[in-house]
C-alpha positions in Angstrom: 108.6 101.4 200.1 106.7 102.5 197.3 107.1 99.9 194.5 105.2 101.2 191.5 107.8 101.2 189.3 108.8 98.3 189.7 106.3 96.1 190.5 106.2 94.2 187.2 109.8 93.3 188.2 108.2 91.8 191.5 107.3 88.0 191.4 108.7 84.2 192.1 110.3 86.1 195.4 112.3 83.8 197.2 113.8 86.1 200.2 113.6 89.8 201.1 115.7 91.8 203.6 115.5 95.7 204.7 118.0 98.9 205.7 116.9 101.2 207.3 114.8 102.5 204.1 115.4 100.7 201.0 114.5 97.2 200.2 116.0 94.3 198.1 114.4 90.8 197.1 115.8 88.0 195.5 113.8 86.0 192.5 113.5 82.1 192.2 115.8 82.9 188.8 118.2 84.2 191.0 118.1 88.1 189.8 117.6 90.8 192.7 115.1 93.4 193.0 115.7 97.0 194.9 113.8 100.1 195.9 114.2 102.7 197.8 116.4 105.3 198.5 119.8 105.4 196.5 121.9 106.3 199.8 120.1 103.4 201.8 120.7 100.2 198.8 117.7 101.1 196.9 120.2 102.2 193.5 121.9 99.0 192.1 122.6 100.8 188.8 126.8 100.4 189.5 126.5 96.6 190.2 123.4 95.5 188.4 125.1 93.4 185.9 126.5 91.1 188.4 123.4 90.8 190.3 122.5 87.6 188.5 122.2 84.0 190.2 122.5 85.4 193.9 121.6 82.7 196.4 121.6 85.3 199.8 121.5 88.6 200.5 122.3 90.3 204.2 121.7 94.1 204.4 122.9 96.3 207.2 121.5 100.2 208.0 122.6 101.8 204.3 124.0 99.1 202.5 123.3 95.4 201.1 125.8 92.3 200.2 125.1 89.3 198.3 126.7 85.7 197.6 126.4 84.7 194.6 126.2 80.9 193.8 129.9 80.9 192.7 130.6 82.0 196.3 131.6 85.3 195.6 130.3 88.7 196.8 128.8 91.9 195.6 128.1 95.1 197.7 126.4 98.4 197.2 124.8 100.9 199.1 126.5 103.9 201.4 129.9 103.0 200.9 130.7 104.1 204.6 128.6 101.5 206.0 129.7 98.4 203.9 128.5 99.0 200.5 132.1 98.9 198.9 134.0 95.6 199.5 136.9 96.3 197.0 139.2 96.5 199.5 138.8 92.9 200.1 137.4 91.7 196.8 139.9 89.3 196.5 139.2 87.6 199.2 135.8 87.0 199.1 136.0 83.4 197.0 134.5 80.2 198.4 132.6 82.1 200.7 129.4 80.0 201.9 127.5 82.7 204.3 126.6 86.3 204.9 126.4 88.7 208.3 125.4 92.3 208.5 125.9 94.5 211.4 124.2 98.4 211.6 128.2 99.3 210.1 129.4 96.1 208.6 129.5 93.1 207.0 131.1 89.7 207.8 131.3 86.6 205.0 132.1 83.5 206.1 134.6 81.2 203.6 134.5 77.9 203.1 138.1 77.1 204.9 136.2 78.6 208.1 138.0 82.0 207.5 136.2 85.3 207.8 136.6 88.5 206.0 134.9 91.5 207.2 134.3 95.0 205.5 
């Protein structure tokens, strides 16, 4: 993971997690970081924007997923493999923890329900 361009974007890391090829990092200000290849999470152009006071991140073979400290998620990455949770967007409220498989992701809600994508 080559992180020249970047690396002034690189500091007060709190967590890090890896696909298969691309990184992602939260910062202490709640902002995340990616690099790598676009098909393997390393492109957050389409969601950047919301990236902003993430609190975990869970990444599975192409794709990464984030809850936010509002309890809702994001996702990017190979669509395919769990990078697009529109299809259950509206569900994921109140949710209070993060699972990835190699295929999927799982969030936990705070009612003890779980949505998977």
């Amino acid at each position: 993971g080559d992180t020249d361009q970047i690396e002034d974007q690189l500091h007060d890391v709190t967590s890090i997690e890896a696909t298969a090829l691309a990184f992602a990092a939260i910062r202490s200000d709640g902002h995340v970081v990616c690099w790598g290849p676009d098909s393997f999470g390393g492109n957050t152009t389409g969601v950047q924007p919301e990236l902003e006071n993430v609190v975990e991140i869970a990444a599975g073979h192409r794709a990464f997923a984030v809850r936010r400290g509002d309890g809702t998620v994001i996702s990017w990455g190979d669509e395919l493999l769990g990078g697009d949770c529109s299809a259950v967007q509206q569900q994921l409220r109140n949710v209070t923890g993060l699972r990835a498989t190699f295929w999927a992701f799982a969030a936990l809600r705070e009612d003890g329900t779980v949505v998977t994508w």
